[in-house]
C-alpha positions in Angstrom: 0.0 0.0 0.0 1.0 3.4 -1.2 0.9 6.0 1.6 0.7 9.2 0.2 2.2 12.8 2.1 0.4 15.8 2.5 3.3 17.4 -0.1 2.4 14.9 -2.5 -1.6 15.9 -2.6 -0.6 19.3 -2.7 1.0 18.5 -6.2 -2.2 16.7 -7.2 -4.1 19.2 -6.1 -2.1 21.8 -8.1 -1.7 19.2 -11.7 -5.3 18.2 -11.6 -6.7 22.2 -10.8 -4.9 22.7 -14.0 -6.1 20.2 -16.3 -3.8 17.5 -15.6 -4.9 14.3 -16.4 -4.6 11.2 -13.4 -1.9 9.5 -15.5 -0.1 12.2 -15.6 0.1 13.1 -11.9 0.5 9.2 -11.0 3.1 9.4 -13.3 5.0 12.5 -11.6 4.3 11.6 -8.0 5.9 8.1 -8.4 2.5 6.4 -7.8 -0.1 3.7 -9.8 -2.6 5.0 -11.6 -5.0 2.9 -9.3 -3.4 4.7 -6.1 -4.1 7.7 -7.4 -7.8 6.9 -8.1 -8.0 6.0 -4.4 -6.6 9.0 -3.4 -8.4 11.2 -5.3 -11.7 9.4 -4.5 -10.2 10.5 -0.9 -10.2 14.0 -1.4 -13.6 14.4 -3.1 -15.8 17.2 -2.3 -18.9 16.2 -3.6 -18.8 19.4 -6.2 -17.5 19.5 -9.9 -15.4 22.0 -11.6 -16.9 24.1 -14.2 -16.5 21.6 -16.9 -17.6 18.3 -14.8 -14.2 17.7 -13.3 -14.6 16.8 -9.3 -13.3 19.1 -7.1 -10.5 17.3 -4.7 -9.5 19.1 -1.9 -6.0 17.7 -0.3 -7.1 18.8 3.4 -9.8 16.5 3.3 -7.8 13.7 1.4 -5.2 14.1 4.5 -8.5 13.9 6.9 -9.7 10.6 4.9 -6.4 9.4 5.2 -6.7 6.8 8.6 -3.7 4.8 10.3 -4.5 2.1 7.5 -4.9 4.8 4.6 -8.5 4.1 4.2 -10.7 7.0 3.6 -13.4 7.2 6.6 -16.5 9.3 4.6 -19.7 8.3 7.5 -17.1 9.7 10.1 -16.5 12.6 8.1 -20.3 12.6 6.8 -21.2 12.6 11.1 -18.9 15.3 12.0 -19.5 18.1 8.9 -23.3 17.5 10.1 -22.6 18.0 13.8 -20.5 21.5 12.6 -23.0 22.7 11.0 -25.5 25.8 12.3 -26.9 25.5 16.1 -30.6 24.5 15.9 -32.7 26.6 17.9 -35.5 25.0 19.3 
């Protein structure tokens, strides 16, 4: 398994913000193609680029990122509900 630093998804985030295709950033980081994909499924926002390219955000890659490199989303999913606005009753 492929861990992958906080450096590293900085230069993803930079390659694929300017059009980079995955190939191309696996390539340059020294990764598979299929590590990337993991990765960037890691850091995905849930919105799209102009265009219809997802959004990946390296902060919440690095967040996804557990002691086993697996992304945890319903942990992620629990807490960005729980930070949301105070209901007022």
């Amino acid at each position: 398994m492929v861990k992958i630093t906080m450096k590293e998804r900085q230069i993803i985030y930079k390659m694929w913000s300017r059009g980079s295709t995955q190939k191309e950033i696996a390539e340059a980081i020294k990764v598979s193609p299929s590590a990337l994909r993991s990765e960037m499924s890691k850091g995905y926002t849930g919105q799209f680029y102009i265009g219809g390219r997802r959004i990946y955000d390296p902060e919440r890659a690095e967040q996804c990122s557990g002691l086993m490199g697996r992304p945890h989303r319903r942990l992620l999913a629990k807490q960005e509900r729980r930070s949301g606005p105070p209901m007022e009753n």
